[in-house]
C-alpha angles and dihedrals in degrees: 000000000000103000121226097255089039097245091129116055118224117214115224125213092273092228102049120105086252091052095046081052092060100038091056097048081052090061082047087050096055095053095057097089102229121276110261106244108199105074087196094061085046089052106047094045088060085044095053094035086056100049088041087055089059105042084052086057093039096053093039083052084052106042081048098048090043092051103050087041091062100039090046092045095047108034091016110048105014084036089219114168123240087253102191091232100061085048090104088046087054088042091057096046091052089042086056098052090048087056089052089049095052084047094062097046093047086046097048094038111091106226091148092071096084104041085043087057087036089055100039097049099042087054090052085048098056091033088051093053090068087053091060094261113130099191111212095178119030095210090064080069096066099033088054084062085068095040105139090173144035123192099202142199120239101206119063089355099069100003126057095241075231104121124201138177115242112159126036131192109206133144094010080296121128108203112191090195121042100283128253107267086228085054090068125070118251095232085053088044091059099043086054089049103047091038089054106039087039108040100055146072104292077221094068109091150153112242117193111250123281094233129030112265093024133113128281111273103242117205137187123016103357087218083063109036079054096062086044090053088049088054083051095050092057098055103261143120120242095180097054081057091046085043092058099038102039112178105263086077103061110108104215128342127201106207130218116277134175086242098040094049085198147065127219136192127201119202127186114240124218084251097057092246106115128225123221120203108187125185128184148117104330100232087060094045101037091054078052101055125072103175126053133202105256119206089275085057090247118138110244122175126289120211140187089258090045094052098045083050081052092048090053105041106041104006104055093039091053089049090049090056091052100254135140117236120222116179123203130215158164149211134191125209121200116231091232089098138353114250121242089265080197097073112075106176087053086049105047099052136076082053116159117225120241108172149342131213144181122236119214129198098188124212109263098252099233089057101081091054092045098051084048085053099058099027073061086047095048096253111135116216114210116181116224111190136151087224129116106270100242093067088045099052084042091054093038094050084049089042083046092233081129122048123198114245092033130116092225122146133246112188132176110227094256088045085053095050097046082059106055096026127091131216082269095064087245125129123243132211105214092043084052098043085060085056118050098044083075098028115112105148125040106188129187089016131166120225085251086054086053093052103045083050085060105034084046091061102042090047084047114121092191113120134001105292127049106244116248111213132213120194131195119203153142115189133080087245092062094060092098097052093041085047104050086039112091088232129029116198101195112192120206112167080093095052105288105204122227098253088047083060092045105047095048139071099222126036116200114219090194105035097225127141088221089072089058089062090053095053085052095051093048086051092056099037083055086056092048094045094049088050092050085047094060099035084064098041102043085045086063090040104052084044104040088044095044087055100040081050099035089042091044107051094040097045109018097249142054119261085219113063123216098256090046089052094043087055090042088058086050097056092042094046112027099036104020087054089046093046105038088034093061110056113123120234124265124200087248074088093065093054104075126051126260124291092232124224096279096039107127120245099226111055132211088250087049092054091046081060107040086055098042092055092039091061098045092051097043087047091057095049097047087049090048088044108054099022105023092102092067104035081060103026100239134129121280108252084194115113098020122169119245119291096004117155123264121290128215088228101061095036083056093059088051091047090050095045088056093045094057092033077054100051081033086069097053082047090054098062093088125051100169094076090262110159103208092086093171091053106140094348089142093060081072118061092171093063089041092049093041092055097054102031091061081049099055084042093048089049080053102044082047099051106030100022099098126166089345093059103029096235141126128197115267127215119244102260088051088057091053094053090051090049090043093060095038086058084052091071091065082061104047081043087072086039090067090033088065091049098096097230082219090080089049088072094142091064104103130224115246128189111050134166120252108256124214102248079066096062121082127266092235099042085064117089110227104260095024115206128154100229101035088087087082089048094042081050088054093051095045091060094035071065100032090054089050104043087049085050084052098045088044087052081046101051093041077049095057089040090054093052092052096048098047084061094062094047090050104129088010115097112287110243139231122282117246108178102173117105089216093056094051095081100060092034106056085177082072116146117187114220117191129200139184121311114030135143113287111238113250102204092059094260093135096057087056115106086215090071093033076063102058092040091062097051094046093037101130109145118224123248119248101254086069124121141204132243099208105201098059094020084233121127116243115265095218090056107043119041101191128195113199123207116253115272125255091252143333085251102048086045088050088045095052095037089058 
């Protein structure tokens, strides 16, 4: 049935007009190509299919003014003749501007972008796995850097899964703190001991700690383990009880239930009279007992008024603190007569109360600090548990998901449904929109209330940005929430089920909301990486392009040669990517607020960057270019005939592009406008080791790179001039850094995502959601099964048609009506009967198979019965005889 949120499908008779609907907005739906999740990779590819479109018009603008240039300049204004045998001269020339030309297109296009994401995410990856996230998708990394929500887990997730008692109620005592062991009577004690040791699972057990100084290993049901340790706390010894009564000896044991709520154990006394200890929920013990254990430890009668006192004064306290309330009992029975053991209602009542504690989950320590940490970031925490919702708003006010003072809202999963849901059953948006804003605990809910929270949320229009959603779970009903979040966090130190893993991004190995917040660092730190990445690399290619173009069309050749820039796009794509794309993540991340998904990757402060550095490189190399000679004394490499040696000169103007492309790196680590540009530069060798060791091959391509290189050796004081001026880039690095980007307000954004008004209308599938491709999946082959079923019933129907002609006159044979059978009886004849699966590809409506039906058209008699999965009768149970066919060549017609 299809369920009111549409978590469940509903499968329609495949034949009816609503079923061919859907089948044929299926066929819509394939075609769509599927929606690219990661909004990084989306925007990049419009970023580098941008800058490729202009260094394809920049070098086609080259190769053409080079070329006129030479061919005006040589036939136009000095009037020389084509002579044939300059013709491989002229070649050459032309040769050579197609090479520049080549060289401004590799430099400006950014090959570097993909191998710079690759990188960067493939490091995050492997950085992520030692803080307990195991990454599935590597595009959840980045998005996780956006998150602007979490729906969380209580168990295991902020709290340690690690339960304790904390509070007891014995001997018409509260004790806030577990109780003194010489407080309690020993006859209590005794009682407490015995109904503990005795009444629960042998295999639940307290281990000493692994390490010295650690906690107690608990083992088994934690319920469980938290009434042992209790034994333990006050001084006494659970496993000589256990020693003296094994399990063999316990008379009869009703096991927890989810019905039941509690869990009994009957032992035999010496007397022959028996002796019952129960434990269970409190509500359900304390309506069974009718007598209580006084502060004498006699037992004195407990009435309803009593009981609701009870209720009042210790239960709901206990509840209001977040813990969980267990209540202890027991129940003679005289040796006169054995009880009916059966009945269970008669056997589990009278009970007299021992005790009553107080479970406690506690918070894991390090939460507090880590909610703090991404309310700080913008990042908003919303507990979803199917606990009552006072331990939930007690945990969330410890965890600080609550905060006293604040409007924020605490439902119980019905509450929440009578809010967002119509007469109808259906949910609204807007209801729903009124809602989550507030909502920061969801008790008692159900996994669809889950999924319609996060698919709420994600479908929401309130606000700017659309809200990006992360979800923690563990269970198989938890597969629809972890798969429509955008990132699915599945948990699986308590027991992560297999559907849980499958259906999320992330997997943590620890199941600690800490690790949340350092998914979310590393995301952030691949968008800022990226960032760094393309401030660095767009900076080399304005400037290298501007110059090949600038050099080319002024003197007729580019001051960089094509090996040099070749060299120069190695250093800005390979290392640089390797280098900007590994630094670790600092908490200065978790400081901002996210990007958002439009947000555009290249900032206004990153272009003010891009372009101040632009012009103070291109200002140097145009200086070195036209007036270098002289400022060095050497001689001008401008103007040089073909296939002349290096000049120092020219080699000068690389050196000193590399230089500042080298101090430039160091520049590019930070894209907020920060000025300490070396903070924390030693935390990452690669960058350290990629810096100098294209300095100590640069050294080597300068002074022994020769004609291949064109390069010639420079003198020392040359190299310190290079390097001078390289160093100069760091300060006018801070000179940037003091001009406000809010007066540049005519720099422009770049890089942003596409956004879906861009897409075309008939690209988009009809009711357009990211997740819904697996479930579109599910229902396709939900389709796919049943229309095979129906091709295989067809064929063994046309097969059927041609061999009863040729048994037309013979003996008629047995019918044998199970696909299965068919294959080892090739008389098979398929009979159908009401009701069967309608055929989906129109095959009932063809007189062909109206046909068939007719001549095969025995009824079967009313003892038949279906096999529902093929919709076929068992062979073993219906024998059919068909009425001979109109003819062998109508048979053969309609069969074919």
């Amino acid at each position: 049935a299809k369920t009111q949120d549409g978590v469940a499908l509903e499968i329609q008779p495949l034949k009816s007009q609503e079923g061919v609907e859907n089948e044929e907005k299926e066929k819509k739906k394939v075609k769509v190509p599927k929606k690219e999740k990661s909004v990084l990779q989306g925007k990049l590819t419009r970023l580098a299919v941008q800058i490729g479109k202009a260094g394809l018009i920049m070098s086609a603008i080259t190769v053409i003014i080079l070329v006129l240039y030479f061919v005006i300049d040589t036939f136009g204004v000095q009037g020389r003749p084509w002579l044939a045998e300059c013709t491989p001269i002229y070649i050459q020339y032309f040769v050579k501007f197609f090479i520049i030309g080549v060289t401004v297109l590799v430099v400006a296009v950014p090959e570097g972008l993909p191998l710079a994401v690759t990188i960067s995410l493939a490091y995050s990856v492997k950085k992520m796995m030692k803080d307990n996230n195991l990454v599935r998708h590597l595009d959840a990394c980045e998005t996780m850097g956006n998150a602007t929500a979490i729906c969380s887990d209580k168990t295991g997730t902020l709290t340690m899964n690690r339960m304790t008692v904390v509070q007891a109620y014995v001997g018409d005592t509260h004790y806030r703190q577990i109780p003194d062991p010489e407080a309690i009577l020993p006859k209590i004690l005794d009682l407490i001991v015995n109904g503990v040791a005795i009444n629960s699972a042998y295999t639940s057990k307290i281990l000493p700690p692994e390490k010295e100084g650690g906690l107690p290993r608990q083992v088994g049901n934690k319920t469980e383990c938290a009434l042992l340790g209790f034994v333990l706390d006050l001084k006494q010894d659970y496993q000589a009880v256990r020693n003296e009564v094994p399990e063999e000896k316990l008379y009869k044991v009703y096991t927890f239930n989810s019905v039941r709520k509690s869990m009994s154990t009957v032992l035999k006394n010496g007397n022959g009279g028996f002796r019952m200890y129960s434990k269970g929920a409190s509500e359900i013990i304390l309506r069974k007992c009718t007598r209580i254990l006084d502060k004498n430890g006699d037992p004195r009668v407990f009435k309803v008024k009593d009981r609701d006192e009870m209720v009042k004064k210790v239960i709901e306290p206990m509840a209001c603190h977040g813990l969980r309330t267990i209540c202890l009992a027991f129940r003679d029975f005289s040796a006169d007569a054995e009880p009916d053991w059966d009945s269970e209602n008669e056997i589990l009542s009278d009970l007299t109360c021992i005790a009553v504690v107080g479970i406690e989950d506690p918070v894991r320590p390090e939460v507090p600090d880590a909610i703090l940490k991404c309310q700080r970031a913008g990042i908003t925490v919303r507990m979803v548990t199917g606990d009552n919702i006072n331990t939930a708003r007690a945990i969330a006010t410890k965890c600080g998901i609550l905060l006293p003072g604040e409007d924020f809202l605490c439902l119980e999963g019905k509450e929440f449904n009578r809010l967002i849901r119509n007469e109808k059953g259906e949910v609204e948006q807007e209801q729903l929109d009124k809602i989550w804003p507030k909502l920061r605990v969801l008790a008692r809910s159900s996994p669809t209330d889950k999924h319609t929270l996060v698919k709420g949320i994600i479908d929401s229009t309130v606000g700017e940005q659309r809200q990006v959603v992360a979800v923690t779970g563990d269970g198989t009903n938890d597969g629809p929430a972890l798969k429509k979040a955008d990132v699915g966090f599945a948990m699986v130190r308590t027991g992560g089920t297999d559907v849980a893993k499958e259906a999320s991004d992330i997997i943590l190995t620890d199941d600690n909301f800490t690790s949340i917040v350092k998914a979310v660092m590393w995301g952030r730190n691949v968008y800022d990486s990226i960032s760094k990445f393309l401030q660095f690399q767009l900076t080399v290619n304005v400037v290298a392009v501007i110059v090949a173009f600038t050099g080319a069309c002024i003197t007729q050749d580019s001051p960089l040669k094509a090996v040099q820039m070749l060299w120069v796009n190695l250093i800005m794509d390979t290392f640089a990517s390797l280098a900007l794309a590994t630094e670790p993540p600092s908490e200065s991340l978790l400081l901002r607020k996210p990007y958002g998904r439009n947000k555009p990757l290249i900032s206004r402060t990153m272009m003010k960057n891009i372009l101040g550095h632009a012009v103070y490189q291109l200002t140097i190399i145009f200086t070195l270019l036209f007036a270098g000679e002289k400022f060095f004394d050497i001689d001008s490499g401008r103007n040089a005939p073909l296939h002349s040696p290096p000049t120092e000169h020219y080699t000068i103007v690389f050196n000193t592009f590399v230089m500042m492309q080298l101090f430039n790196e160091i520049n590019a680590r930070k894209i907020h406008g920060e000025r300490n540009v070396f903070e924390s530069i030693y935390r990452n060798p690669i960058f350290c080791t990629v810096v100098l060791g294209t300095f100590a091959a640069q050294i080597i391509i300068v002074e022994f790179g020769g004609k291949p290189f064109s390069c010639s050796g420079l003198t020392l004081s040359q190299w310190f001039w290079c390097i001078f001026i390289g160093v100069g880039e760091l300060l006018w690095g801070q000179l940037i850094c003091t001009v406000p980007t809010s007066h540049l307000k005519f720099l422009k954004e770049a890089g942003h995502g596409i956004t879906k008004e861009e897409i075309p209308e008939e690209e988009l599938p009809e009711d357009v959601d990211e997740i819904d491709h697996a479930e579109m999946e599910l229902r396709r082959g939900q389709i796919l099964w049943f229309r095979g079923l129906n091709r295989i019933q067809t064929q063994i129907k046309v097969v059927n048609a041609f061999r009863s002609s040729l048994y037309e006159g013979l003996e008629k044979p047995e019918s044998r009506s199970s696909i299965h059978n068919f294959m080892t009886h090739p008389e098979f004849i398929l009979e159908e009967d009401e009701p069967r699966t309608p055929f989906l590809d129109g095959a009932e409506d063809d007189p062909e198979t109206d046909g068939l039906k007719k001549r095969g058209g025995g009824s079967l008699g009313g003892s038949t019965s279906l096999n529902r999965n093929n919709n076929a009768v068992d062979s073993d149970q219906a024998e059919v005889t068909v009425p001979e066919p109109e003819s062998p060549l109508h048979s053969l017609e309609t069969s074919v």
